[in-house]
Kinemage of the C-alpha trace (Angstrom):
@kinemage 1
@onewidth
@group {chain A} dominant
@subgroup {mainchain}
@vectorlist {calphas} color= white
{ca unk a 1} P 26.712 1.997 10.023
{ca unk a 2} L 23.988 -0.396 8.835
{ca unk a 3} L 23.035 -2.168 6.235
{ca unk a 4} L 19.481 -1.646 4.326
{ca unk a 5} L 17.847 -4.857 6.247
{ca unk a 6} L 18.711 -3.056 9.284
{ca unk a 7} L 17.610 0.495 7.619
{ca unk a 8} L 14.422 -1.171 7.098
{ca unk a 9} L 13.699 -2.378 10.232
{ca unk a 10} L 14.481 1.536 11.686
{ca unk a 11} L 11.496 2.590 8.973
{ca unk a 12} L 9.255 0.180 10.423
{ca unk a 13} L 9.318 1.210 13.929
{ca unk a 14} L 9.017 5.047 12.975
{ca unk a 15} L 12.309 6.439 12.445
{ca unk a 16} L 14.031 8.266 9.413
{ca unk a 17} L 16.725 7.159 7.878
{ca unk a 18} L 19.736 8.434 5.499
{ca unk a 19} L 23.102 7.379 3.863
{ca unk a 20} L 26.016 8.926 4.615
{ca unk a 21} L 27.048 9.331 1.222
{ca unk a 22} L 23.971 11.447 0.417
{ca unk a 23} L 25.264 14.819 -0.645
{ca unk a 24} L 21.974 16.586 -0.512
{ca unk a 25} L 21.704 18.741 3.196
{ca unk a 26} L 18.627 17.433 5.090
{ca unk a 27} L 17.668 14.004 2.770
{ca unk a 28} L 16.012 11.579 4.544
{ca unk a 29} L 13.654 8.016 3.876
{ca unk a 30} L 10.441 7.712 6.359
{ca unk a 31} L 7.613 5.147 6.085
{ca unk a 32} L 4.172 6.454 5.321
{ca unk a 33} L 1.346 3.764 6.616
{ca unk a 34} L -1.704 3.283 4.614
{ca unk a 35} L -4.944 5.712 4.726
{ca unk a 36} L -7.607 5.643 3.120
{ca unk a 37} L -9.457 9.306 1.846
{ca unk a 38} L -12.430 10.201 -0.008
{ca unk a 39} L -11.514 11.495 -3.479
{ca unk a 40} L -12.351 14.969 -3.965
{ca unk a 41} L -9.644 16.680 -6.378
{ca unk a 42} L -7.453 16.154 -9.273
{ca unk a 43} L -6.085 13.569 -10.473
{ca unk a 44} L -7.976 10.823 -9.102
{ca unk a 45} L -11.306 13.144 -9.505
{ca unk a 46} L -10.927 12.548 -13.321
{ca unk a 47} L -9.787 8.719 -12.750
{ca unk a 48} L -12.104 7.493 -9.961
{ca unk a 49} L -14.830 9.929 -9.772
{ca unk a 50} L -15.850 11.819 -6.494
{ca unk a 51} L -16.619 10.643 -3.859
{ca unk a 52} L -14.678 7.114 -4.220
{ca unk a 53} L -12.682 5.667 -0.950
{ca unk a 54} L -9.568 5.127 -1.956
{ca unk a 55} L -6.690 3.020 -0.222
{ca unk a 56} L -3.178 3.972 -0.297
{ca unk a 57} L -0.630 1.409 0.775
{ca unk a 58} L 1.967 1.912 3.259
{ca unk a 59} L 5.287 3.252 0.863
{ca unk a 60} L 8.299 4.863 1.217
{ca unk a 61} L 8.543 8.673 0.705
{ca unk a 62} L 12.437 10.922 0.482
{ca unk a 63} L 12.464 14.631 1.673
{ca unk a 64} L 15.090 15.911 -0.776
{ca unk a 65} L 17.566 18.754 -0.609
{ca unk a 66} L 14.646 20.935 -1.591
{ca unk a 67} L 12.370 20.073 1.420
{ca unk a 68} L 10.267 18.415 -1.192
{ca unk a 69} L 8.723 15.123 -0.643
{ca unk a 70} L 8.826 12.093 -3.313
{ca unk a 71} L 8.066 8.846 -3.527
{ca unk a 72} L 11.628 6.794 -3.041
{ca unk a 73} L 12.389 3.507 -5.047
{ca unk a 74} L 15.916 1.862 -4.124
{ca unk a 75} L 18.500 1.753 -6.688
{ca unk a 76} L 20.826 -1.997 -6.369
{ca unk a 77} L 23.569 0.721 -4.749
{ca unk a 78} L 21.242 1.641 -2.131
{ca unk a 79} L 20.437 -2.223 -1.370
{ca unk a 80} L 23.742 -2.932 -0.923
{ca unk a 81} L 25.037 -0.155 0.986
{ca unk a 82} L 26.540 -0.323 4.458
{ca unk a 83} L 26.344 3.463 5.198
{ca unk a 84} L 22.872 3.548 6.473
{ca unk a 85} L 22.076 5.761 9.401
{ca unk a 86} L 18.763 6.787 11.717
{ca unk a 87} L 18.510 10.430 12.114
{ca unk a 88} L 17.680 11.951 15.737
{ca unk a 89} L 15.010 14.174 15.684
{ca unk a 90} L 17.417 17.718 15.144
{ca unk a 91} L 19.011 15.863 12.032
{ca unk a 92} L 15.670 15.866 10.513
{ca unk a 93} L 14.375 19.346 10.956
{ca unk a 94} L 17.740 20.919 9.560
């Protein structure tokens, strides 16, 4: 078990991450690094016009119980939790 300092750390060199607690089958945390793209559909078409570079910073994203990807923000529970894990690779494609 870890705590999130040490969950955090696992993110930054590339792995995935869960709590044991999670209920939902397959949930995970991963890092996504920064990119930069050209703007060429909606929403940002509309906001920024084509065309425009845009830079996204590096954030953290969940795969849910749905396979669906979101963007994650920690609740004070998940800061303070103990029950981190990193997931091996077969973990994460279940």
């Amino acid at each position: 078990m870890k705590d999130f300092s040490q969950a955090l750390d696992a993110l930054k060199e590339g792995k995935r991450i869960q709590r044991v607690g999670w209920n939902g089958k397959g949930m995970f945390l991963f890092l996504v690094n920064g990119s930069n793209f050209t703007v060429n559909r909606e929403p940002l078409l509309s906001i920024m016009g084509a065309g425009t570079e845009v830079t996204y910073r590096p954030h953290i994203d969940m795969k849910d119980a749905e396979g669906k990807i979101v963007p994650w923000l920690a609740s004070q529970t998940d800061l303070l939790a103990n029950d981190w894990e990193v997931l091996n690779i077969t973990q994460a494609a279940s």
